[in-house]
Structures are given as structure tokens and as C-alpha cells.
C-alpha positions as CSV (number, residue, x, y, z in Angstrom):
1,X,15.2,102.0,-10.6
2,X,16.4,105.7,-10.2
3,X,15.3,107.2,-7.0
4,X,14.0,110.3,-6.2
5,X,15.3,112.6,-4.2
6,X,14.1,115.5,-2.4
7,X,15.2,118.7,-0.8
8,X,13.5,122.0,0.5
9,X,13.0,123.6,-2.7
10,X,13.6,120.5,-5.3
11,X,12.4,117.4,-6.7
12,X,15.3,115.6,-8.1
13,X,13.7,113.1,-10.6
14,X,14.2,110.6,-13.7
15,X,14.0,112.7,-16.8
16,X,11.3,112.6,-19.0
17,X,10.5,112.6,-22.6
18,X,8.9,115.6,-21.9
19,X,11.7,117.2,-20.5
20,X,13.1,117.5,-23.9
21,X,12.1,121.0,-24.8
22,X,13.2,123.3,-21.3
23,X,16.7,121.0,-21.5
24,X,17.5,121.7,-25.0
25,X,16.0,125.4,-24.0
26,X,18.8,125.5,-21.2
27,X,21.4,123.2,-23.0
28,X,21.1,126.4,-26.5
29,X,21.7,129.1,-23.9
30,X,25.4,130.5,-24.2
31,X,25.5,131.9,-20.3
32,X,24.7,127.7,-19.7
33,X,27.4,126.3,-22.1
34,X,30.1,129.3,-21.3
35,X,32.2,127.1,-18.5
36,X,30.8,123.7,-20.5
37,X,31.6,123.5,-23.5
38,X,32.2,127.2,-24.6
39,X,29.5,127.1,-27.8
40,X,25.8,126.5,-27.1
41,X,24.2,123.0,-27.9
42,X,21.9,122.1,-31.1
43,X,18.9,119.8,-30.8
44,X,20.3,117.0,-31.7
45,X,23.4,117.2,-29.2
46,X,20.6,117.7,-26.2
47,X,18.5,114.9,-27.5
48,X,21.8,112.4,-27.3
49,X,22.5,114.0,-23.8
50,X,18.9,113.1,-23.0
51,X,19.4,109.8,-24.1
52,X,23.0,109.2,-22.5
53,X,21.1,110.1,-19.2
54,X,18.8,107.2,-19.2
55,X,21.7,105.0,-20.6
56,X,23.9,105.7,-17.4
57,X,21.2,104.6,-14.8
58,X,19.9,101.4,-17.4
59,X,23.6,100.4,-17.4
60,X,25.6,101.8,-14.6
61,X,23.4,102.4,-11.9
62,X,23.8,105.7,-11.6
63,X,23.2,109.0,-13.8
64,X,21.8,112.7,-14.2
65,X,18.4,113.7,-12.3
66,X,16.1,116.3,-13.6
67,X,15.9,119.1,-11.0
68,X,12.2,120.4,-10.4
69,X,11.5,123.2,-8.4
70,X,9.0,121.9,-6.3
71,X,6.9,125.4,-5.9
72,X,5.9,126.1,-9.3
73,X,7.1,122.2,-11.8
74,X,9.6,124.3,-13.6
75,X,12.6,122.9,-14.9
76,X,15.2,123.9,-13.1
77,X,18.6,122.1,-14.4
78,X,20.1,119.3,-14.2
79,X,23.0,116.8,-11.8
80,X,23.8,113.8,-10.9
81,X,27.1,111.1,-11.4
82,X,28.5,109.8,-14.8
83,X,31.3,107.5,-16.1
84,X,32.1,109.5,-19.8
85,X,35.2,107.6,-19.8
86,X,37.3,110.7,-20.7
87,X,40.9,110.8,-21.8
88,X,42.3,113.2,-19.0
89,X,45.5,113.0,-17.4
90,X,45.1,112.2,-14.4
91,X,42.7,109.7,-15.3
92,X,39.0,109.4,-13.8
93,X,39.0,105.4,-14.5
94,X,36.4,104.0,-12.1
95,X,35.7,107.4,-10.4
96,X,32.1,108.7,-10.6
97,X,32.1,112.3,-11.6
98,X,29.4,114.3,-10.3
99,X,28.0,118.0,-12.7
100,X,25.3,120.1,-12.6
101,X,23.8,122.6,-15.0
102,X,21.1,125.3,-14.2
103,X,18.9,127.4,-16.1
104,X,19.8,130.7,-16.1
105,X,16.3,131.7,-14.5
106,X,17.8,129.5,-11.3
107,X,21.3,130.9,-11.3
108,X,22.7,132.5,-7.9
109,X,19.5,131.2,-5.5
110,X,21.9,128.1,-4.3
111,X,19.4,125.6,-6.2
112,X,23.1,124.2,-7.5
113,X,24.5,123.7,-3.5
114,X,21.3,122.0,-2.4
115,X,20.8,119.9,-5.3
116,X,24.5,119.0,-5.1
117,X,24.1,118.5,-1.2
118,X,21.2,115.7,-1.9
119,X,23.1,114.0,-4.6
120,X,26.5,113.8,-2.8
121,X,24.6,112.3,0.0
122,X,23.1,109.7,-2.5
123,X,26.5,109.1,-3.8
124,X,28.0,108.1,-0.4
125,X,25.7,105.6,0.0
126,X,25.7,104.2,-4.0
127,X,29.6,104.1,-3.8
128,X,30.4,102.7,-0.6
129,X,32.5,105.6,0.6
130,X,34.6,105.8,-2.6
131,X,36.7,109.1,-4.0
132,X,34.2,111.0,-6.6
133,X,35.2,113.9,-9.0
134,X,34.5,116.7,-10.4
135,X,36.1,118.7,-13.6
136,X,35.4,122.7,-13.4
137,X,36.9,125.4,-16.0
138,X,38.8,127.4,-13.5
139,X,37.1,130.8,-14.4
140,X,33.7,129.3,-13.5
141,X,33.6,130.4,-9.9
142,X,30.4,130.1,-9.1
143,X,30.6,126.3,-10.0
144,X,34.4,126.7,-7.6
145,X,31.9,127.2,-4.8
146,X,29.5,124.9,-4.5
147,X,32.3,122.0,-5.2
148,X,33.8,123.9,-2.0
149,X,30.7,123.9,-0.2
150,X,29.6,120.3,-0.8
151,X,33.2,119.1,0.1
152,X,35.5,118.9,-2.9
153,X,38.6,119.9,-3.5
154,X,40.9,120.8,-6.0
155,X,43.3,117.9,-6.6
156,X,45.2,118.7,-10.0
157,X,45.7,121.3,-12.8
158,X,45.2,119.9,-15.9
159,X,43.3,120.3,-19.2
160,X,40.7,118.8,-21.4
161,X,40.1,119.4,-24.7
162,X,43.4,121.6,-25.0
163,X,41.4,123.6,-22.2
164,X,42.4,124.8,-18.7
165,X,40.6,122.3,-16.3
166,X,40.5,122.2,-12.3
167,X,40.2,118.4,-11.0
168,X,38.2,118.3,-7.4
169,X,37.9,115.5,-5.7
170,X,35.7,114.5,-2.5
171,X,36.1,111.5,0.0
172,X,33.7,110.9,2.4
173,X,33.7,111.2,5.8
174,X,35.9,108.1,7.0
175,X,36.9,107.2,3.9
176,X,40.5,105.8,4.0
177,X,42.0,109.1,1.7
178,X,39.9,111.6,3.8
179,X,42.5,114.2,4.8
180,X,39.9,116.2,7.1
């Protein structure tokens, strides 16, 4: 069962079906996909990440929440934990590996930082205290900050894809790596 979680401003929630159109809306937007994956999604790409979504929580127990503002039902974005199994030096091999997306509409009102705040706290709890990740282009800045402000940081230099990539990395509070 995926829980939902709540903050001020959001609804984090299970995606829907009917989700479809506003995430392939955000997911075809080149200001979303810049940092991403540098070319804007098609249909069919945001239909499988749709899909991949409710495969992580049936499977792993963990996945991607739709983010609802709670004022007005609009879509907002997207975060939440995945295992994509990537081939990255250093690997990510058991580590969950938190992301977010907004919609532009949403971008620079800190709907990312809370939303990220509510799901790192869920993660502490669903991982018993373990090391979690997160992969960021290092010219996205504004996605620099809110790993910074939610507790992450930057472990390695590598790339992905032939691409530049920053590696953060959070413990929690006690954890047996936590270094402050």
C-alpha cells in the first residue's frame, strides 16, 4: 500500500491513471528535462515512466508520489525513491535514490524542499536508517540546494551517460556513516 503523505502546501499521493496528461505535459517541457535528460520526453516514454512508478511500489516497496497542491488539485510534479539499477561508477547497488521533478508553473516556490523534506522523512523510517542517494547534473543548482537543504551531500564526481554527474548522499541522523 503506498502511503500518503502530507505537508503544508502538498498532497503527496499514488499516481493515477488520470495523471497521465499534466505528467506527460511536464515530462515534454524542455526547462523540466534540461538537468534530466537534456531532450524533452514523448508520450510513450512518460506513459512507461508512469508505469515504472506503480512497478517500484508493487515490487519494491517503495517508488515516486504524485505531488498535489493541496489549494487548488493541480499537478504539481513529482518524487519519491527508486532502484533503476544504473551502471555508474560508484555503484548505487542496494541504495535507494531519491528525485523530484516540478512543473514549471511550481518552480522556485520551495514545493521541491518540502516535498523532499516529507519523503526523506518517510525514507528514514522505510530504510531503517540506511545511506540514500541522489544523482544531480552539476549545473542544475537549484536541484544542488534542496539536496543541501534536506541533508545530502556531494560524495563523488562522476558521470552517466558520458555526462558530468554530482553523486549526494544522505545518512540519517545516528546512522553509523553520519559524519555530522
Amino acid at each position: 500500500m503506498i502511503s500518503t503523505l502530507t505537508t503544508p502546501r502538498l498532497t503527496l499521493r499514488p499516481h493515477r491513471l488520470d495523471d497521465f496528461d499534466a505528467l506527460a505535459a511536464m515530462w515534454a517541457d524542455p526547462r523540466v528535462t534540461q538537468y534530466i535528460t537534456g531532450r524533452p520526453s514523448t508520450a510513450e516514454l512518460s506513459w512507461a515512466r508512469l508505469l515504472r512508478y506503480a512497478g517500484h511500489w508493487a515490487l519494491l516497496g517503495f517508488g515516486y508520489w504524485a505531488l498535489e497542491d493541496c489549494a487548488s488539485g493541480a499537478f504539481v510534479g513529482e518524487a519519491g525513491f527508486a532502484d533503476y539499477h544504473r551502471e555508474i561508477d560508484p555503484p548505487l547497488v542496494d541504495v535507494p535514490e531519491i528525485g523530484w521533478v516540478l512543473a514549471p508553473a511550481f518552480f522556485g516556490r520551495g514545493y521541491a524542499t518540502e516535498a523532499v523534506r516529507a519523503i526523506v522523512a518517510w525514507g528514514d523510517a522505510r530504510f531503517a536508517g540506511a545511506r540514500t542517494a541522489c544523482l544531480i547534473d552539476p549545473q542544475n543548482r537549484a536541484s544542488v540546494r534542496v539536496a543541501e537543504k534536506c541533508g545530502y551531500r556531494e560524495a563523488a564526481r562522476t558521470t552517466y551517460h558520458g555526462d558530468p554527474t554530482l553523486l549526494f548522499e544522505r545518512f540519517p541522523a545516528g546512522a553509523a556513516n553520519d559524519s555530522g
